[in-house]
N, C-alpha and C positions, 0 to 999 in steps of 0.2 A: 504493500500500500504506500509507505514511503515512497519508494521507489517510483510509482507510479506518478504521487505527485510531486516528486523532484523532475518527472519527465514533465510533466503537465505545467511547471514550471519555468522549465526550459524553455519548453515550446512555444509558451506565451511571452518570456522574452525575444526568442526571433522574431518572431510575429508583431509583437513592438517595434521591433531594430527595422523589420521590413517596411512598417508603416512610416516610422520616422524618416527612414532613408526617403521614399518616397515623395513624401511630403516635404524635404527640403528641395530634392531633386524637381518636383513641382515650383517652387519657388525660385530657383535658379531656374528653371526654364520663363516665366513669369517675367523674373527681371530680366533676362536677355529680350524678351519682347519687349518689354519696354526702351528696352537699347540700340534696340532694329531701327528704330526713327530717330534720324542725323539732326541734330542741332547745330550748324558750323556758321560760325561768326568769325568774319576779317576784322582784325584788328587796323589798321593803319597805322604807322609807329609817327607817322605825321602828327597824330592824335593828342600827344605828348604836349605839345609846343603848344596846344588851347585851353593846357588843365585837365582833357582826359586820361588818366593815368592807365596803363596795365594794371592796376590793382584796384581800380575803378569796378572794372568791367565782372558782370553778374556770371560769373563761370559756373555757377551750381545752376543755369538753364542753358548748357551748353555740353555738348558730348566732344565739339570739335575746334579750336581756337587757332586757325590761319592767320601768322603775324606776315603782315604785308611791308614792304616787300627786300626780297636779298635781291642784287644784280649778280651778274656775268660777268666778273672782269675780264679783262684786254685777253689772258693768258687762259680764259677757257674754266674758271673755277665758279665755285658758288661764293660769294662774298658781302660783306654788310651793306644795305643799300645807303642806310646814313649813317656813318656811325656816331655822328653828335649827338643821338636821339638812341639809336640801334642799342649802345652798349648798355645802358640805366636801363630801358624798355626791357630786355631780354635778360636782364638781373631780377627786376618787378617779375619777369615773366615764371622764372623758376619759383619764386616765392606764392605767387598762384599756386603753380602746380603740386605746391608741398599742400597748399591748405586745397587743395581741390585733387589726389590724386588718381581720379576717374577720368578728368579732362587728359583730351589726346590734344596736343599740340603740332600744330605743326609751320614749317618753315616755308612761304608762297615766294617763288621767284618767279621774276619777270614782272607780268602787270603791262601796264600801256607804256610804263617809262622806262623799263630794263629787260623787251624783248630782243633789241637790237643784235645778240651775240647768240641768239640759239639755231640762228640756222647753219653758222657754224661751229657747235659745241657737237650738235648732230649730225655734222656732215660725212664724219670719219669713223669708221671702227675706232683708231687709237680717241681723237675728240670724245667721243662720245663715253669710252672707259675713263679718259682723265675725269669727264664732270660728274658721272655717276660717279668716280670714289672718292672729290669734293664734295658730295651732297650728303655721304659716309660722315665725311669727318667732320663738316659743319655739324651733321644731326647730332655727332656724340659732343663737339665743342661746346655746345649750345644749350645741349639736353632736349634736346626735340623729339616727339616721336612719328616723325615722318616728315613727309616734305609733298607740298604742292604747285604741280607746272602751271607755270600759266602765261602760257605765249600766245602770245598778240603781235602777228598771227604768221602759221605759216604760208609759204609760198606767195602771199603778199597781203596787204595791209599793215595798219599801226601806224607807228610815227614816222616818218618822214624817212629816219638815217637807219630805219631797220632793214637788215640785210636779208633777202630772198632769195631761195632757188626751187626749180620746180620738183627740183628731189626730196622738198622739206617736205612734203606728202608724205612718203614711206620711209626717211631718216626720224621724222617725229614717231611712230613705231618704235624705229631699231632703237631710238635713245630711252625710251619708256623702258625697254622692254632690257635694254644694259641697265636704268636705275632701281628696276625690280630683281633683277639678277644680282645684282651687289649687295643689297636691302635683306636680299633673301637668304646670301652669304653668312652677312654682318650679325644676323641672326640666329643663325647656328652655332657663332658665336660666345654671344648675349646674351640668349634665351628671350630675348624682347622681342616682339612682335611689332613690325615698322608699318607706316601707314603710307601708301604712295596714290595721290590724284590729280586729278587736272582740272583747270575750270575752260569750259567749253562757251564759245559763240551762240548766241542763239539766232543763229542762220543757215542755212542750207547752204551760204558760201561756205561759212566754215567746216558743214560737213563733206562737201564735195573737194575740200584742200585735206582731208584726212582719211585715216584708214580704219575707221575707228570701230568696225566688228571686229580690228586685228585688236587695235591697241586698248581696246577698254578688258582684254586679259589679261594685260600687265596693270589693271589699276584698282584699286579698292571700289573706288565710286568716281563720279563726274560731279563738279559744282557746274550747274547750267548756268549760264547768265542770262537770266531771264527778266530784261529789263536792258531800258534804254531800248526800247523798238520804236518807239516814237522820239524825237527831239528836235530842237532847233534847225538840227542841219537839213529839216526839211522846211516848206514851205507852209503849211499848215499844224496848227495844234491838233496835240493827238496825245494817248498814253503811253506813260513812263512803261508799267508792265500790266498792260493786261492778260488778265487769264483767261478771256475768252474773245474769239474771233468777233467785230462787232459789225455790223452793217450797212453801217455807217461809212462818210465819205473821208476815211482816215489815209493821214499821206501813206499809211504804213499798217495792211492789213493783219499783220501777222498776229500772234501771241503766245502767252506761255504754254497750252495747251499745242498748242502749233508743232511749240520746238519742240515737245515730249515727244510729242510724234513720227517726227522727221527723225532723232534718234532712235526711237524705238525701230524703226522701218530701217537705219541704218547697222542696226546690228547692237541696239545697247540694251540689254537687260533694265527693266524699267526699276528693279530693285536697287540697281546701280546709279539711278539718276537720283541726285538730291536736288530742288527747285531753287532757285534765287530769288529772294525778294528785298526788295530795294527800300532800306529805311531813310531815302530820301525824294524829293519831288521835282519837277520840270517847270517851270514856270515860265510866262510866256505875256509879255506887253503891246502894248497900243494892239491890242486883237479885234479885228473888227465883231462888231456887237448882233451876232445871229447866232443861234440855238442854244446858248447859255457858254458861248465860245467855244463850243467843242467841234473842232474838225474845221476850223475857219484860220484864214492868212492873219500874221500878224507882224508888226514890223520891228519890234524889238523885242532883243534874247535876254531875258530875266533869269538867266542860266539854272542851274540846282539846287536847290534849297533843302537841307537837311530838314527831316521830321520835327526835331526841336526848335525851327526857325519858323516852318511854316505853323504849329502849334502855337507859339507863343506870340509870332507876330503877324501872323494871316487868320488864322480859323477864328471865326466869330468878330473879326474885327477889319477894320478897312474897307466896309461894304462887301464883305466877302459872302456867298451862302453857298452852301455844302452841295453839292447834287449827287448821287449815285449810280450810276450806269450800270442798268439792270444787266445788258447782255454780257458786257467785257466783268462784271463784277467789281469794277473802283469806280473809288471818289472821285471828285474832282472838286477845284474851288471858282468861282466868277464873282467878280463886282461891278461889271459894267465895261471893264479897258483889259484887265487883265485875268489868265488862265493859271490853273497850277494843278498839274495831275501829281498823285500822290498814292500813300498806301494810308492806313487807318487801322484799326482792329476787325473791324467790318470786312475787310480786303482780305485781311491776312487770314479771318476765319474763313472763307471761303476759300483760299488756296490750303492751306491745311486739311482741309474737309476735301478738295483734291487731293492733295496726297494721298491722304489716307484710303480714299476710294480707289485710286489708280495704285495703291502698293506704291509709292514711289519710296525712294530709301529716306527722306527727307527734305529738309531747307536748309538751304544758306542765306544767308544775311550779309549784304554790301552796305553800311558799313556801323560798327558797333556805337562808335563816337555821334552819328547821326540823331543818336535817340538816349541822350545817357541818363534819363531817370526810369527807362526800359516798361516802355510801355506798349512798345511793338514787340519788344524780344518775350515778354509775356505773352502776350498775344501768340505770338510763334510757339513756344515752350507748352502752354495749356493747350493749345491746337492740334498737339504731336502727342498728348497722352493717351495712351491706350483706354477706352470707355468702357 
């Protein structure tokens, strides 16, 4: 009888052990879904210089911190893009990281102002080894845990004095695909797990200059840039990012739903896309005065307007009123003379509520300092929770 129930004892502690196991095992599966949807926020190390610090910034609603931006020096390496700002920034930055050790960090080169040397950092077998094991030993100088490409653009466009060749097409591949081989090395290493992305165009130019059903295997995820489809450099006001195609007589029909697509159809796993939304506005003067100014010629460029400028000195004030466009799903602002397309929480819940339906992997956020008492990145953050 003992016996019996020293088994029966037994037994009901495995049976315990199995339920516990279980049930944690449920809960780390639980918290990994929660972790499935990307939070990535650019930092600007610009940012510095207006009072918003790196230790500013709300990293406990963020899985991903892209410090913008390192250049390309002359000699083909990864290097500080400022370092009057670079080296304090990237001191702040580690001290995040200690109080937030779940944020993944990572290091963005290039951008619009330090594309100029990738299309020969990529042109070479030996090129393209040098800067993959520069990107190595920035990651460890630095404490990063990854790095993000982000050239603008290849085979042509960007600034003026950026260098193109028509091979940047399939040399952007082979150099992805050396800095994932290196990364991948560096960590058998380490035992660290490194993060390698890119941010993408959101144009069908862009994806017709890439190869990108090869090269999105060499990448964790893609930040889309999904915004700036409308701006100055047209003739007509129109929106900063809309999410949906609108019917209107926009100089620039596109959207973000658009470019999801045009990737997906080019070869990108939709799990791999993470959306960009723009925590700043477009703003647009002397605009002549029909439909509440949307989609009408205007004669002066009232350039970009961070969230916190247009909040605190446009919304509600200046003879300004809100409109909301039903089909594209954003705001917008009018007082009579002047336009300003923008995001809001309204915007942002409705692109969140697309991710979530379309499975995409997440948001990005252009740019953190735009909004610093974070009332978009909220927005963003409660958007992306599992329901």
């Amino acid at each position: 009888m003992k016996n019996q129930k020293l088994l029966l004892m037994v037994m009901a502690g495995v049976l315990a052990l199995i339920v516990a196991v279980f049930t944690v095992t449920a809960a780390d599966s639980d918290t990994k879904s929660v972790s499935e949807k990307k939070v990535v926020g650019y930092y600007g190390g610009w940012a510095a210089y207006s009072g918003f610090d790196v230790l500013d910034i709300e990293a406990e609603k963020l899985t991903h911190l892209n410090y913008a931006f390192a250049k390309i020096s002359d000699d083909g390496k990864v290097a500080l893009g400022n370092p009057e700002v670079d080296v304090e920034n990237l001191k702040q930055l580690q001290k995040l990281k200690a109080q937030h050790p779940d944020l993944r960090t990572l290091i963005s080169v290039g951008g619009w102002s330090h594309s100029e040397n990738f299309s020969d950092v990529a042109a070479t077998e030996a090129s393209r080894k040098a800067f993959a094991d520069s990107t190595v030993t920035f990651i460890e100088e630095h404490g990063f845990d990854g790095i993000d490409i982000d050239w603008e653009y290849p085979v042509s466009g960007g600034e003026s004095d950026n260098k193109h060749r028509p091979e940047d097409k399939e040399n952007f591949t082979k150099l992805m695909e050396e800095i994932r081989k290196q990364l991948d090395q560096h960590e058998q290493q380490t035992g660290k797990k490194y993060t390698l992305t890119i941010a993408g165009a959101a144009s069908t130019s862009f994806l017709e200059k890439t190869e990108m059903a090869q090269l999105v295997s060499h990448v964790d995820f893609i930040n889309l840039m999904t915004y700036d489809i409308n701006g100055q450099w047209y003739k007509k006001t129109g929106h900063n990012a809309p999410l949906y195609t609108t019917s209107g007589d926009a100089p620039n029909k596109w959207s973000a739903e658009d470019t999801v697509n045009a990737y997906f159809n080019a070869g990108v796993p939709k799990e791999k896309m993470v959306l960009g939304i723009p925590f700043y506005g477009r703003k647009y003067d002397a605009v002549t005065p029909l439909n509440n100014g949307l989609h009408q010629p205007f004669v002066l460029d009232g350039g970009s307007v961070t969230y916190d400028g247009i909040k605190d000195k446009h919304l509600n004030k200046e003879g300004y009123k809100r409109f909301m466009d039903d089909e594209t799903k954003v705001p917008y602002l009018w007082n009579g003379t002047s336009f300003i397309s923008y995001e809001d929480p309204e915007s942002i819940q409705h692109k969140t509520d697309y991710i979530q339906t379309e499975n995409l992997g997440g948001a990005m956020v252009w740019e953190l300092s735009h909004d610093r008492k974070g009332v978009l990145l909220k927005a963003v953050y409660d958007g992306l929770q599992p329901e």
